[in-house]
DRENLOSE-474648 format. One record per residue (C-alpha): residue number from 1; residue in one letter; x, y, z. Coordinates in steps of 0.02 Angstrom, whole numbers, plus 32768, in hexadecimal, padded with zeros to 4 digits. Example, Ala and Ser with C-alpha at 12.3 -4.5 7.8 and 13.67 -1.06 7.14 Angstrom:
2
i; aa; xx; yy; zz
1; A; 8267; 7F1F; 8186 .
2; S; 82AC; 7FCB; 8165 .
% end
This chain:
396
i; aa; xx; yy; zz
1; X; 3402; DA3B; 301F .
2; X; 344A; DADA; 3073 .
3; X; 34DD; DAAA; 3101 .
4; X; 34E7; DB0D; 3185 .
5; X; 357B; DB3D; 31F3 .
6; X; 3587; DADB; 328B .
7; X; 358A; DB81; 3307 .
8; X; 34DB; DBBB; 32C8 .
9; X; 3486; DB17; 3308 .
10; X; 34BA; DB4A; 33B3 .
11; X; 3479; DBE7; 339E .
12; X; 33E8; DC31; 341F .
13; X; 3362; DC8C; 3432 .
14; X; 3327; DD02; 34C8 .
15; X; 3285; DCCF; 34F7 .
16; X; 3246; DDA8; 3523 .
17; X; 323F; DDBE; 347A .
18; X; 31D9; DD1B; 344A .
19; X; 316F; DD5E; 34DA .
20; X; 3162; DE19; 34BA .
21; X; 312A; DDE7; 3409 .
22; X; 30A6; DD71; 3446 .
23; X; 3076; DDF1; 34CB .
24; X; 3067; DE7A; 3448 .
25; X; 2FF5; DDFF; 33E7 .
26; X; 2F71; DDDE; 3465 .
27; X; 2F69; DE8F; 348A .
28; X; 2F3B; DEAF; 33CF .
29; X; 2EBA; DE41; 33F5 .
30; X; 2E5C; DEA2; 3481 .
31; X; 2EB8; DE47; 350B .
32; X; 2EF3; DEB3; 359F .
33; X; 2FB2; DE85; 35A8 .
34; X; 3004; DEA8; 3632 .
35; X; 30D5; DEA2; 3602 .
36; X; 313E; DE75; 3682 .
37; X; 31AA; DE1D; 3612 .
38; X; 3218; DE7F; 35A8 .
39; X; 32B3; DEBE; 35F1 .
40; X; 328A; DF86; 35BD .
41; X; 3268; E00D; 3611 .
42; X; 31D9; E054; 360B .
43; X; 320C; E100; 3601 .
44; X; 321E; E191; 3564 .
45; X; 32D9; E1B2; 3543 .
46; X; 330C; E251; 3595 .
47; X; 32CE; E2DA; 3528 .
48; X; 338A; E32E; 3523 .
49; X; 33C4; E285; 34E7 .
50; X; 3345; E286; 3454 .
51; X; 3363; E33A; 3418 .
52; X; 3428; E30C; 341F .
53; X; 3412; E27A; 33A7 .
54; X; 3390; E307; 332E .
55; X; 3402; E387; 3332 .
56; X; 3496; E315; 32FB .
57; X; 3433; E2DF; 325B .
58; X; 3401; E39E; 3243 .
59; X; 34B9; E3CF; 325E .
60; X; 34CC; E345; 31C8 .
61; X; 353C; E2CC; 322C .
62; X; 34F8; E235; 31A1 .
63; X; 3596; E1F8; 319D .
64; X; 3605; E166; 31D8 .
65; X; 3665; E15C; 3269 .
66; X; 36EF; E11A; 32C8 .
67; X; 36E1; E069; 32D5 .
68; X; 36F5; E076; 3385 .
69; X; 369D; E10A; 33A2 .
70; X; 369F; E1D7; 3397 .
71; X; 373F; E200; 33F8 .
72; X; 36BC; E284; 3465 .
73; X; 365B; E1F6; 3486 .
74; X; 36F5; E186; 34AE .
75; X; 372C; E207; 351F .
76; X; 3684; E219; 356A .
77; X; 3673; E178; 35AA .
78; X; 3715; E18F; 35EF .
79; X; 36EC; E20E; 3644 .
80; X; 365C; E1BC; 3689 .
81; X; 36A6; E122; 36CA .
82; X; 371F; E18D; 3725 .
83; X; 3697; E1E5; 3786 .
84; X; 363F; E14F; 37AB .
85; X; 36D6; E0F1; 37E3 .
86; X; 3767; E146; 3807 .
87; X; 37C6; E0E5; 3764 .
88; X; 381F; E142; 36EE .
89; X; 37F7; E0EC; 3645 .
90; X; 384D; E119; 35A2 .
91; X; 37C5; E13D; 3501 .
92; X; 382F; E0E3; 34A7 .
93; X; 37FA; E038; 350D .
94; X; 373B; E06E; 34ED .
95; X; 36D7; E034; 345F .
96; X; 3630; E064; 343F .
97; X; 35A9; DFE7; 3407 .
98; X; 350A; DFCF; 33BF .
99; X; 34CC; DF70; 3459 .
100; X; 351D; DF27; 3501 .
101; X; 3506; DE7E; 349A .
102; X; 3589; DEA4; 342B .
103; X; 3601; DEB2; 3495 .
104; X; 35C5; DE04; 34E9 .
105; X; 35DB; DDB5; 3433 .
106; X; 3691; DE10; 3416 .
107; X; 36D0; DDCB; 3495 .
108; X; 3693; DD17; 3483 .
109; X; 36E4; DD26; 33D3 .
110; X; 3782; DD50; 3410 .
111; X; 378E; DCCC; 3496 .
112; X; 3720; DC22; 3479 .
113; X; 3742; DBB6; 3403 .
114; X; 3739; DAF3; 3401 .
115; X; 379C; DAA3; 3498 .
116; X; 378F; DB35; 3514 .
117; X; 370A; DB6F; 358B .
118; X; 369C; DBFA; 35B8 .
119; X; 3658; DC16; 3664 .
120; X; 3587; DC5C; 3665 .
121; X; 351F; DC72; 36EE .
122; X; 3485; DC03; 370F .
123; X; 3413; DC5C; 3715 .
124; X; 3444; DCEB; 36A2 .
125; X; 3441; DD31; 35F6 .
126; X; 3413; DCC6; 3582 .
127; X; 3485; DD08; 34F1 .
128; X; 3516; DCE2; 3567 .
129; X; 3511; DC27; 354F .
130; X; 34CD; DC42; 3480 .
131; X; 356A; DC95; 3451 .
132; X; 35DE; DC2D; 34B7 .
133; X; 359F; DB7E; 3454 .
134; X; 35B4; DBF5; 33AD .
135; X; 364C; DC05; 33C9 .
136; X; 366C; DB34; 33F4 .
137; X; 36A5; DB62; 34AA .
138; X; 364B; DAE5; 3522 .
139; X; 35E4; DB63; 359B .
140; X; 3605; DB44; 363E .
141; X; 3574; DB7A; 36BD .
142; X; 358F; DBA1; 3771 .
143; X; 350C; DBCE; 37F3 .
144; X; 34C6; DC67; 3837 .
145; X; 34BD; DC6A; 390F .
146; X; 3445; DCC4; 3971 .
147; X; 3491; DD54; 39AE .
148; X; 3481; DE03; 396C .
149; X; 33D1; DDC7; 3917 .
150; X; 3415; DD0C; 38C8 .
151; X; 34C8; DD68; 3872 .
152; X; 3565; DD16; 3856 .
153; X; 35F7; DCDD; 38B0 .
154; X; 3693; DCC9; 3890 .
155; X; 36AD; DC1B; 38DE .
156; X; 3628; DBF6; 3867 .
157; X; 36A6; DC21; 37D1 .
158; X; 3745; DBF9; 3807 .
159; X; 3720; DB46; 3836 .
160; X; 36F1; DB25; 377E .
161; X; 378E; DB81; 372A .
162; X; 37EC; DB10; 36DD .
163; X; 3889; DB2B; 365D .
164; X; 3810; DB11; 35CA .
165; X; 37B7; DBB7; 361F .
166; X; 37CB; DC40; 35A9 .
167; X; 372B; DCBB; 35D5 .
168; X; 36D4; DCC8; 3671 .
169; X; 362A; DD3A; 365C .
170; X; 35E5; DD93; 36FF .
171; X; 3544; DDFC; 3706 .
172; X; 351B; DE67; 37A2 .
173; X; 34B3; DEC1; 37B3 .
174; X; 3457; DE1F; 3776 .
175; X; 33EB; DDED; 36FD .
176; X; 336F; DD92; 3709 .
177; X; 3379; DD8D; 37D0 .
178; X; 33B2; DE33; 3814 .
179; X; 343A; DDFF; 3857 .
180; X; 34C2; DE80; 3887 .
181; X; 357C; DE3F; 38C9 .
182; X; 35EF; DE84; 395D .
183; X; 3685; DEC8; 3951 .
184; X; 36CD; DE3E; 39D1 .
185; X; 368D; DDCD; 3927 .
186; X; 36D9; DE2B; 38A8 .
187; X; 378B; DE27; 38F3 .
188; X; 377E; DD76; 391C .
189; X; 3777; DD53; 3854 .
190; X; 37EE; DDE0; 384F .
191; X; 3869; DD7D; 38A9 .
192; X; 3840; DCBC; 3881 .
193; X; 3861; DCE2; 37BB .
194; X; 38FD; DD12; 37DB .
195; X; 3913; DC60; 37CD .
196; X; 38BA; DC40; 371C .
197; X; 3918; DCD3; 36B4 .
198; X; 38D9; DC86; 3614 .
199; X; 381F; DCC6; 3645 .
200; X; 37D3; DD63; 3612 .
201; X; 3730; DDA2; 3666 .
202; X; 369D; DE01; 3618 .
203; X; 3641; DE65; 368D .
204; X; 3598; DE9D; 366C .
205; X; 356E; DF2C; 36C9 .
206; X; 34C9; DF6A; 3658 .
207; X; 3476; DF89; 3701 .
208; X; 3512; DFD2; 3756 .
209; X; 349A; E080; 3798 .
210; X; 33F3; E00C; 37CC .
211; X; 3436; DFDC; 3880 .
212; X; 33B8; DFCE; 390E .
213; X; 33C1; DFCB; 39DC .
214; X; 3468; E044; 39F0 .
215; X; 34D4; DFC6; 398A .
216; X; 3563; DFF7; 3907 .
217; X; 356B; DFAD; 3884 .
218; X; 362E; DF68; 3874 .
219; X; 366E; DF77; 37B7 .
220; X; 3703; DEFC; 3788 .
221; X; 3747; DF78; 373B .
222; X; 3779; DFC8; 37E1 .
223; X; 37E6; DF31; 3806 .
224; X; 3898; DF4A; 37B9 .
225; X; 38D5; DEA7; 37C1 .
226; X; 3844; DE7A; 372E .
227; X; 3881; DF2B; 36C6 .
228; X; 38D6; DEB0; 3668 .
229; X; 3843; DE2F; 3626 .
230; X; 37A1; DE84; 363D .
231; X; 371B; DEB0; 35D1 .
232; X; 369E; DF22; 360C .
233; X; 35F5; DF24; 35B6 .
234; X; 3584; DFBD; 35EA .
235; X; 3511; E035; 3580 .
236; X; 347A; E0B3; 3585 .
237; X; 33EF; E03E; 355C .
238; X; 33AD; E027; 3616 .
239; X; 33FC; E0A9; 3671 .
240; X; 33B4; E138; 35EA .
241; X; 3324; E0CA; 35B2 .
242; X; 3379; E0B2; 3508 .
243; X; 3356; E009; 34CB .
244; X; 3327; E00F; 341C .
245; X; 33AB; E09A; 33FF .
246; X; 3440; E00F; 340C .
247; X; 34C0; E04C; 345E .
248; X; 3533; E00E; 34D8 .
249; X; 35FB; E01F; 3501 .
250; X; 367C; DFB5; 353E .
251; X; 3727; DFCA; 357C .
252; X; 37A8; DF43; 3546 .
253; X; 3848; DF18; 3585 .
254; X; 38D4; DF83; 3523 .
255; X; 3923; DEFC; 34D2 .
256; X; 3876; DEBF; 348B .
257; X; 3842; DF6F; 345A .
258; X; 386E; DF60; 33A4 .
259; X; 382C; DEA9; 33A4 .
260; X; 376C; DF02; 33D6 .
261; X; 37A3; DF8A; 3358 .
262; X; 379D; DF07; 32D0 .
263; X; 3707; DE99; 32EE .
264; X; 36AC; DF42; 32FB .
265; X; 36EB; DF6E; 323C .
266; X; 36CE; DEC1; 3201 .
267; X; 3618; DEA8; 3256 .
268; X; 35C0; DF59; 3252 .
269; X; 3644; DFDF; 3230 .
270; X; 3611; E067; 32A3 .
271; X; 3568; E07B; 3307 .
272; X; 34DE; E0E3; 32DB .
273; X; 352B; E19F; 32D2 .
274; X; 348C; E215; 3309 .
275; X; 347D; E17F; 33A5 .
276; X; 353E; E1BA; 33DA .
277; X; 350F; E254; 33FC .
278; X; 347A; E225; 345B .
279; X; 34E4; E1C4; 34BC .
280; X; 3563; E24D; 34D3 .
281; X; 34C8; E2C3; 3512 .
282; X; 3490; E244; 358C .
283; X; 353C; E235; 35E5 .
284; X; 3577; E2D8; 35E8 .
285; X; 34B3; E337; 35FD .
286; X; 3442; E348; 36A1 .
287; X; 3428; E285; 36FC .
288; X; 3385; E2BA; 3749 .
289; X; 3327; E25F; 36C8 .
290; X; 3385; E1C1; 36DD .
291; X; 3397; E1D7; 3794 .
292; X; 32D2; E1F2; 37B3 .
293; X; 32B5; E14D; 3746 .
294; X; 3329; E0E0; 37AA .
295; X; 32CA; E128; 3832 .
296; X; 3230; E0F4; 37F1 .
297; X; 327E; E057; 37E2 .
298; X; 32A6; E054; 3898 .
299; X; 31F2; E055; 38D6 .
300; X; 31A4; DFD6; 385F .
301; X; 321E; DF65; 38A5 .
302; X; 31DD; DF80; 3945 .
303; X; 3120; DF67; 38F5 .
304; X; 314F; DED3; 38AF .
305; X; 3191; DE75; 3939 .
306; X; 310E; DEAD; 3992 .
307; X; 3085; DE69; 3922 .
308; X; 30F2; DDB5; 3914 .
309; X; 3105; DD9D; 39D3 .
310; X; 3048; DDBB; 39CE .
311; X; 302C; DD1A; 395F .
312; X; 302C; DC5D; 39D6 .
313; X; 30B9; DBF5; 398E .
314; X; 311F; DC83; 392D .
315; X; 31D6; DC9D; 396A .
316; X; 3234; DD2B; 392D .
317; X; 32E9; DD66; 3956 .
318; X; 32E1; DE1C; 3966 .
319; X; 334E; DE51; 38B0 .
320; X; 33C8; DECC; 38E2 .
321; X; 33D5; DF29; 3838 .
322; X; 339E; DF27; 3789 .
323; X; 32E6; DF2B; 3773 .
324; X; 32B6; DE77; 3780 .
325; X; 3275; DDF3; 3806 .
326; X; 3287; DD52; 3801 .
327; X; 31F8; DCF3; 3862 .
328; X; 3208; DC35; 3882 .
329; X; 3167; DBEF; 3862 .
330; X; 319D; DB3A; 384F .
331; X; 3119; DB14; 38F5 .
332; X; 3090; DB22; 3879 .
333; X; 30E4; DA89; 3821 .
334; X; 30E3; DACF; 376A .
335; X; 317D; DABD; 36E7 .
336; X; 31A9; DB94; 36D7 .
337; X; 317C; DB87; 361E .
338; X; 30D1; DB51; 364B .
339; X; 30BC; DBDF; 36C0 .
340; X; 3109; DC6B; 3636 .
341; X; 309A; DC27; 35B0 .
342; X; 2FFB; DC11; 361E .
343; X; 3006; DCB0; 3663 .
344; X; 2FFD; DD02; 35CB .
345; X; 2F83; DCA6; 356C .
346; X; 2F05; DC88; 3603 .
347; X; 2F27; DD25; 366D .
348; X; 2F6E; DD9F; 3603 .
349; X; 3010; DDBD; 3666 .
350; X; 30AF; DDC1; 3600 .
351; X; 3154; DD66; 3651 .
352; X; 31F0; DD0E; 3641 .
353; X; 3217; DC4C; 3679 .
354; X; 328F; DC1E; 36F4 .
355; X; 32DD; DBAF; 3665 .
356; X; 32F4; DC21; 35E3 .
357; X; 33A4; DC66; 3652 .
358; X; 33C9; DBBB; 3663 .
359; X; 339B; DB15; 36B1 .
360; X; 33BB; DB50; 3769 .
361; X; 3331; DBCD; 3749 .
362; X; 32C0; DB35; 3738 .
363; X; 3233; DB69; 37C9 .
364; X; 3235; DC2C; 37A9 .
365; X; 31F9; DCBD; 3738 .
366; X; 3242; DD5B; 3730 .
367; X; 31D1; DDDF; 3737 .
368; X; 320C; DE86; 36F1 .
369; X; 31B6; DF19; 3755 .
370; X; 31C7; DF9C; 36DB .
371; X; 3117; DFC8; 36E4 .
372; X; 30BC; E01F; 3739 .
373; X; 3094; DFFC; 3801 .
374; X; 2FD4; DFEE; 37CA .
375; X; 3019; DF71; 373E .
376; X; 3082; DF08; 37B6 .
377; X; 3004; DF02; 3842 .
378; X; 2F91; DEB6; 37C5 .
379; X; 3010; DE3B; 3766 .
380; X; 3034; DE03; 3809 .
381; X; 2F69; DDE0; 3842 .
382; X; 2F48; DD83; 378D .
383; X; 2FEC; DD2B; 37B5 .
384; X; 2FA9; DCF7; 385F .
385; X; 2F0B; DCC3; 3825 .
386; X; 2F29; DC56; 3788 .
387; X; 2FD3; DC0C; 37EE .
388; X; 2F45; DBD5; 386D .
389; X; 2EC4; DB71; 37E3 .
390; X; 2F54; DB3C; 378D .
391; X; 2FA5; DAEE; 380C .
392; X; 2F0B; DAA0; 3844 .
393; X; 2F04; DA4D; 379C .
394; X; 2FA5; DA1B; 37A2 .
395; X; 2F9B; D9B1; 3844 .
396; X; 2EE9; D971; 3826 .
% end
């Protein structure tokens, strides 16, 4: 009898994918799926971007790279985080990835192990907590607030930092809520680690460009005081609609460059060399693409909400970035998974439970609205209507 490793016991899933597939099976079958589930955009990859990654096979780049990266592309992102921000970032801090995920899974390698802690939100991610237990770290969980569209705080954190801390993962803009943090938030963590120097942070900032209302979003990376013990995960795949090209970046502190450096060579050596490029034409080629998407983005949102303060009994905090709400619909008094998995089997609506982020999330779904308005407005209507009989059921 084979013996597994401990770690891969712990190891989870993320329910989308269990979804999407499900979703994609019904709709082989005739059924009209509607998919808010999936955390994708729903838009082509800028057409610049594609011809970039073309012309870089054409041009014969078939070839390794870099572990961490082409030094353009290095340099690129740079460049980039120094227009968006103001921070002056060396290349050689920056590694490039095949997905923001990596990054979440280097740095749980380099800091859990059995005996110390990492910090997760609940609700959030749920790779977060999965690579955490891999590594034998207990994961800690600490609740999201209301404000900004149910974000974090750092009261929240620091109150459950203790010397066994030795990561502390934040997430705004949010997923699966929204949820978008202050700067009056950020410096209070800023300032109340200053007390716990043995914790590094990871801050995922996928959905740093998809802020709503006027906000900013605030990147840690802005804050010096953190320059020291903070990994920032960020990529192309939502703002460039780039998700199945895998390809993310992350800036690590300088002392830990060369410790990212080699888990990159001994995990997947370099990423994808005709995807660089594409990622070196999206930053440094026209925005308008990305820009009119985010847009887009901007009015479903409004659709959305609009279509859930319709429904009697669904509350929803407006999300103040990303691309997902977060409705409570625990008045209908269904477990979430029971609403995911009846939706789509009974009314052809694709979604996410509550309790796949975690068991605060117990009460929610998470509705992606990267569709189209006509798409939401509908999802929302079958939502309404089957929430209505099923509920019924459920209290008869």
């Amino acid at each position: 009898m084979l013996v597994t490793a401990p770690g891969i016991e712990d190891l989870a899933t993320e329910s989308a994918f269990a979804v999407l597939a499900r979703a994609g099976a019904l709709a082989a079958q005739g059924r009209d799926i509607i998919n808010l589930g999936i955390g994708q955009p729903d838009f082509r990859t800028p057409e610049p971007v594609v011809e970039a990654a073309i012309r870089a096979l054409r041009d014969g780049h078939h070839g390794y790279t870099p572990a961490p990266g082409l030094p353009a592309l290095r340099e690129a992102v740079a460049a980039y985080l120094l227009r968006q921000y103001g921070v002056a970032i060396s290349p050689t801090r920056v590694m490039i990835v095949p997905g923001g995920k990596v990054t979440l899974w280097f740095a749980a390698l380099a800091f859990g192990a059995p005996g110390t802690e990492i910090l997760i939100p609940d609700p959030g991610f749920p790779i977060y907590a999965s690579a955490a237990r891999f590594t034998g770290a207990r994961a800690v969980a600490y609740p999201l607030a209301a404000d900004g569209g149910i974000a974090w705080t750092a009261d929240a954190i620091l109150e459950r930092v203790t010397p066994a801390t030795r990561l502390i993962i934040v997430n705004s803009p949010g997923n699966p809520t929204g949820g978008v943090v202050s700067a009056a938030e950020v410096d209070r963590l800023a300032d109340g680690l200053q007390a716990f120097p043995q914790a590094a942070v990871l801050s995922d900032e996928i959905y740093a460009r998809m802020v709503f209302d006027g906000r900013r979003h605030e990147s840690l990376l802005t804050r010096p005081s953190l320059a020291d013990r903070l990994i920032l995960l960020d990529g192309w795949s939502k703002t460039y609609a780039m998700t199945g090209w895998r390809l993310g970046f992350a800036v690590w502190p300088a002392a830990l460059a060369d410790v990212a450096e080699r888990l990159a060579v001994n995990s997947h050596s370099c990423v994808n060399t005709a995807a660089q490029f594409a990622g070196l034409a999206a930053l440094e080629g026209p925005q308008d693409a990305a820009d009119a998407m985010i847009a887009a983005f901007a009015e479903r949102r409004q659709a959305v909400l609009a279509a859930l303060d319709a429904v009697d009994g669904i509350r929803c905090a407006a999300p103040a970035g990303a691309f997902y709400a977060f409705p409570d619909v625990s008045a209908f008094g269904l477990p979430a998974e029971t609403v995911q998995n009846g939706l789509l089997e009974e009314a052809s609506v694709a979604t996410i439970a509550g309790t796949s982020f975690g068991a605060r999330g117990e009460g929610h779904i998470r509705l992606s609205y990267a569709n189209t308005i006509d798409a939401i407005e509908a999802a929302v209507g079958r939502l309404a209507d089957w929430l209505d009989r099923s509920g019924r059921r459920a209290s008869a």
